[in-house]
N, C-alpha and C positions, 0 to 999 in steps of 0.2 A: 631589457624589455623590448629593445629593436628587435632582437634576433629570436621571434617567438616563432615556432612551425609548426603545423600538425602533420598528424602522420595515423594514418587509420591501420589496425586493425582488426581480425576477425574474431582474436579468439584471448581472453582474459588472460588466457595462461603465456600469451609470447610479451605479457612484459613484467617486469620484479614487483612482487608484492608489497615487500617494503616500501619502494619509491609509490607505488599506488597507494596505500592505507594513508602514508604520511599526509595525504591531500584530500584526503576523504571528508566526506561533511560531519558534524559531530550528532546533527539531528539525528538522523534514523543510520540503521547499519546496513539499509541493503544495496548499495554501493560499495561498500565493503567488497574487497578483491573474495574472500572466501567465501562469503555469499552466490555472487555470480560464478565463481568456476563449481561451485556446488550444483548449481542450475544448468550448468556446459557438462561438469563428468558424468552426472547422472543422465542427461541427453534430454531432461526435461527442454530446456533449448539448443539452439544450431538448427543447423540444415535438414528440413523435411518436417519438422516442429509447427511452422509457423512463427517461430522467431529467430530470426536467423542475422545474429550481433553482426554488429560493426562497432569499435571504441573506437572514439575520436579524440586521440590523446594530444594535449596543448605540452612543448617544448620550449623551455628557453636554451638552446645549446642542446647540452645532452640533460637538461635536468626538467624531470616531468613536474609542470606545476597546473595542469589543469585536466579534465576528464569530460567527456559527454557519452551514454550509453545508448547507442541507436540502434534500432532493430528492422531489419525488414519484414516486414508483414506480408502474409498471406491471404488474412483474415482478421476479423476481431475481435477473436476469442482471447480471454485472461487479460484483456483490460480494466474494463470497470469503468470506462468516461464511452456510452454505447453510440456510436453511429451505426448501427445497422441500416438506417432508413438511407443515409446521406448514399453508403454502398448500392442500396436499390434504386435510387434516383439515378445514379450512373449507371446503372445497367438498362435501365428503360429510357436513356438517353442516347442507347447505345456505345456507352466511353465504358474501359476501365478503371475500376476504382481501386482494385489490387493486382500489382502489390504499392503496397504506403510504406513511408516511415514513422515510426513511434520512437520515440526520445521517452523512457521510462521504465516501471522495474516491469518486467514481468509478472505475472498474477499477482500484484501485490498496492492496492486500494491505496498508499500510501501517499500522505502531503509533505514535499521538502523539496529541495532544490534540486534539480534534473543537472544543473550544469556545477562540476565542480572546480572550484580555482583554490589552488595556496593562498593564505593566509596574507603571504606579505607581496602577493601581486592585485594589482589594480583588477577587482573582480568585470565592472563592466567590457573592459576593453580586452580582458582573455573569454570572456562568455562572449561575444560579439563576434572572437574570431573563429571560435568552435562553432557557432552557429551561422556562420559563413559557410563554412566548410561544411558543415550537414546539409545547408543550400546545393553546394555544388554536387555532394554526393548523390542528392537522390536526383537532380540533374542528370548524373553520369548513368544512374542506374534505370532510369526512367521511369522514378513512382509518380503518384499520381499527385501525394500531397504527405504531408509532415506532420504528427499529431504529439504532442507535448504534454502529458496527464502528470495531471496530480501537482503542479508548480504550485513553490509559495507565491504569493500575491504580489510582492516585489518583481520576484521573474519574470510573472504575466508581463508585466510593465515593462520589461527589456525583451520579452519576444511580440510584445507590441510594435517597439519602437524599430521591429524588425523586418515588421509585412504580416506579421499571424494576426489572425483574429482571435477574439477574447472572449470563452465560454463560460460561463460559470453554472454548477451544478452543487450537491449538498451531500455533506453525512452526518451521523452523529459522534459525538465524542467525551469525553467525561476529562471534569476541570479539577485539580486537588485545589480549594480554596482553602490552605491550610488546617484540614481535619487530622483529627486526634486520633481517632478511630471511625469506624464503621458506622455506630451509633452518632457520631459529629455530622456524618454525611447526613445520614436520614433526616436530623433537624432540619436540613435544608431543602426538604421537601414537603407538600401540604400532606396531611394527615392521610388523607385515604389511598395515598402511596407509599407512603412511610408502612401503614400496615399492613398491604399487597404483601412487600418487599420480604416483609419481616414471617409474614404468613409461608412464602414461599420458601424462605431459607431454612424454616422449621420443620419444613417438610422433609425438608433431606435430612436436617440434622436429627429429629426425631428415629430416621430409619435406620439400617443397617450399612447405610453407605458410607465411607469412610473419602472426604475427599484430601487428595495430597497434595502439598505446591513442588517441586525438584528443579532445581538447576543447576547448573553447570556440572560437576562432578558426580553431583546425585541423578543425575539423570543415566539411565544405564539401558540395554540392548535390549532388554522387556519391556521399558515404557517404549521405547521408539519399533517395535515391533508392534505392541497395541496399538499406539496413535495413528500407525500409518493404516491401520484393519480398517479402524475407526473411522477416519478420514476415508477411504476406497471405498467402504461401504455407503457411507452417507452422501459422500457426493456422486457417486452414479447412479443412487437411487433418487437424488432431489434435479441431478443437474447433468446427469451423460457422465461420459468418458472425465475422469478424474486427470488433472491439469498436471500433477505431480504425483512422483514412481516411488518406491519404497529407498529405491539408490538415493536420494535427492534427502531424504530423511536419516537414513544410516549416515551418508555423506556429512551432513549438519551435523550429526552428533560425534564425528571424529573430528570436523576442522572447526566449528562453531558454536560451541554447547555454553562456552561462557556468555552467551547473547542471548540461549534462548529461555523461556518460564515455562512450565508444564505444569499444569492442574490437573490431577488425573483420579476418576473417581472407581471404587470399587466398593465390593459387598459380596464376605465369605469367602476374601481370598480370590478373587476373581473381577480384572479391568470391567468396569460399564464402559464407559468414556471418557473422553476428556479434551482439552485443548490446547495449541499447541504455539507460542507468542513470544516475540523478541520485546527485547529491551537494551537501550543506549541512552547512556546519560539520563534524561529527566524524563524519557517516554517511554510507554509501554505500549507493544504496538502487538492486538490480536490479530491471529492469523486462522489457522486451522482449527475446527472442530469436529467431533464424532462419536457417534455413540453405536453399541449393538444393543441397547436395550429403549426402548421407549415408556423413558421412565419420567412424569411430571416434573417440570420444575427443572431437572438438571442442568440441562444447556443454559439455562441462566444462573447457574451456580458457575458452571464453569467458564463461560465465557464472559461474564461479567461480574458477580459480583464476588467470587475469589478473587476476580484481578483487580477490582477496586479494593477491595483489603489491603490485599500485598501491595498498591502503589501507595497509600497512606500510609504504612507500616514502612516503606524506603522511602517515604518524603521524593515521590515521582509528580511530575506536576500534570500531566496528560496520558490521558490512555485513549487510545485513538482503536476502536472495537471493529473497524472492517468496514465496509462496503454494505449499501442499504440498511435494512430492520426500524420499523417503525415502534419494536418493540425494546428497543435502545434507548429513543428517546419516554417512553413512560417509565422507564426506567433508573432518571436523573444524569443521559447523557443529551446536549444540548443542542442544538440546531448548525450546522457552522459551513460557510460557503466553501466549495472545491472548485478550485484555477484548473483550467486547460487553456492551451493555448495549437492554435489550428494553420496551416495555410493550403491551401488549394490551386494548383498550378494552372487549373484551367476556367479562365477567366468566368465564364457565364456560371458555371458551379460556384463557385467563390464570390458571384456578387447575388446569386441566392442564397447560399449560405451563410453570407453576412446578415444578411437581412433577417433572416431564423433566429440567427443567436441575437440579434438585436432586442427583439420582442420576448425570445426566453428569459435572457439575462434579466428584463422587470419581472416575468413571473418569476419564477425562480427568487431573487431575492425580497417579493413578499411572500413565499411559502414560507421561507425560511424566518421571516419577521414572524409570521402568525403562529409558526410551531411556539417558539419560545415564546409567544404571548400568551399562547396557551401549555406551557411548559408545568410541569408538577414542581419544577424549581423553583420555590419561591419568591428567588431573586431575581430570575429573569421575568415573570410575570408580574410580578407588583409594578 
């Protein structure tokens, strides 16, 4: 434990996958070494991207027992925790505000541990020293400030204990409270959503559409040529320039396909849409959607309530559906707080910025009281 070192590099692939996976969190997979070089070969990130890695890999000797994934920013696109405002407060201050560092996945809304340690080393004091050394690095690089998305709530509390400030913002998520099926869930919601629910899945299921779940094996070079349509189309029409390439999905389906779930719906022999979602251990974690057709109903077939089936159906205990939609929660997923954690290197920003998140932080956690007060979930509203 004396002889711990770090040692930064740039790029996922100059160090053994083996010794990386061995140390990986078991929450989510996108930490996962195939993940990230999936996001590097296909050139979705690196250099001229806007996220341009740094790993800050923890050593005892020659044996890796710890990880941190830091990117240098450009910009604030394909995060999901937004300061855009904080970016324009510094530019009417006349300071730069990029480039920053982000400690997190790229385009990906997800809550779990940012910092990862082996199992049989003392987690705070290897997390302590990677985050020293994320200190120093962006010291050496001269960013502006350090942004930490998506930490479980523990973390908060050691990159507290660090100098960051403490953000807290919200998503929705869906809870398997031991359901038997489909039908078990809906009892758990008050009547006039229970029939919404039921209204709407009849709609599909009355029609011509035929939707499909595939994974790992079953997923083959057709679906992942439709999804990615799907996907380019839908998000440059709702949202610009689309975050990820077709390489980045081909890629996932040659080194990754035992992680990922696909729903994919058709009618007469021909893809409508569909979505596109990992899973590890007890979560099921949505990601991608898209459709070429603007058909009623669908997107919430496929990005919700197929994946709520198939998690009751694999006794999954969370499905975590993405970033935003108000239409999640009338949906019987539930209110639930998201940890960021901040610091800001130039004093007078940093002691405004403190003071914002102070007064957010109580709105914010009664938004979040008052959803599930008024939640269609039964159990959270009584």
């Amino acid at each position: 434990m004396d002889c711990l070192d770090t040692r930064v590099i740039d790029s996922i692939i100059d160090t053994d996958k083996e010794s990386y996976n061995s140390i990986q969190d078991k929450g989510h997979p996108f930490f996962d070494y195939e993940f990230l070089f999936c996001l590097e070969e296909s050139g979705c990130i690196g250099k001229g991207t806007g996220w341009d890695p740094r790993y800050i890999l923890l050593y005892d000797k020659d044996k890796l027992v710890g990880s941190l994934a830091f990117f240098i920013k450009t910009d604030s696109y394909g995060e999901f925790i937004f300061d855009w405002e904080w970016a324009r407060a510094y530019q009417q201050a006349g300071l730069d505000y990029y480039p920053k560092g982000v400690i997190g996945i790229p385009f990906t809304p997800t809550t779990g541990r940012r910092i990862i340690v082996h199992p049989e080393y003392d987690f705070n004091k290897c997390a302590k020293k990677l985050i020293q050394t994320a200190l120093r690095l962006a010291e050496d690089l001269g960013l502006s400030s350090i942004h930490c998305l998506f930490v479980d709530e523990d973390e908060q509390k050691l990159f507290t204990e660090c100098g960051f400030m403490e953000r807290i913002t919200h998503q929705y998520h869906w809870h398997n409270r031991d359901y038997t099926d489909f039908d078990s869930f809906l009892e758990d919601l008050k009547s006039s959503k229970r029939k919404q629910i039921k209204k709407e899945r009849k709609s599909i299921f009355e029609s011509e559409i035929e939707i499909e779940i595939l994974q790992g094996d079953k997923i083959e070079k057709e679906h992942i040529g439709a999804m990615w349509q799907f996907y380019f189309d839908t998000h440059s029409r709702k949202w610009g320039n689309a975050y990820l390439n077709y390489n980045f999905f081909d890629l996932i389906h040659e080194n990754f396909s035992d992680k990922v779930v696909m729903v994919m719906a058709k009618e007469n022999g021909m893809w409508l849409g569909g979505s596109f979602n990992f899973i590890k251990n007890s979560t099921l974690f949505g990601r991608y959607w898209g459709t070429n057709s603007e058909i009623n109903n669908l997107h919430f077939e496929c990005c919700y309530y197929s994946l709520i089936d198939y998690s009751i159906k694999n006794s999954l205990q969370r499905f975590e559906a993405g970033a935003q939609g108000e239409h999640k929660f009338l949906r019987g997923f539930s209110a639930v707080p998201i940890y960021s954690s901040h610091i800001l290197f130039n004093e007078s920003a940093s002691y405004s910025i403190s003071n914002y998140l102070e007064s957010e932080k109580i709105y914010m956690l009664e938004i979040i009281d008052s959803y599930n007060k008024k939640s269609p979930l039964k159990y959270l509203c009584n």
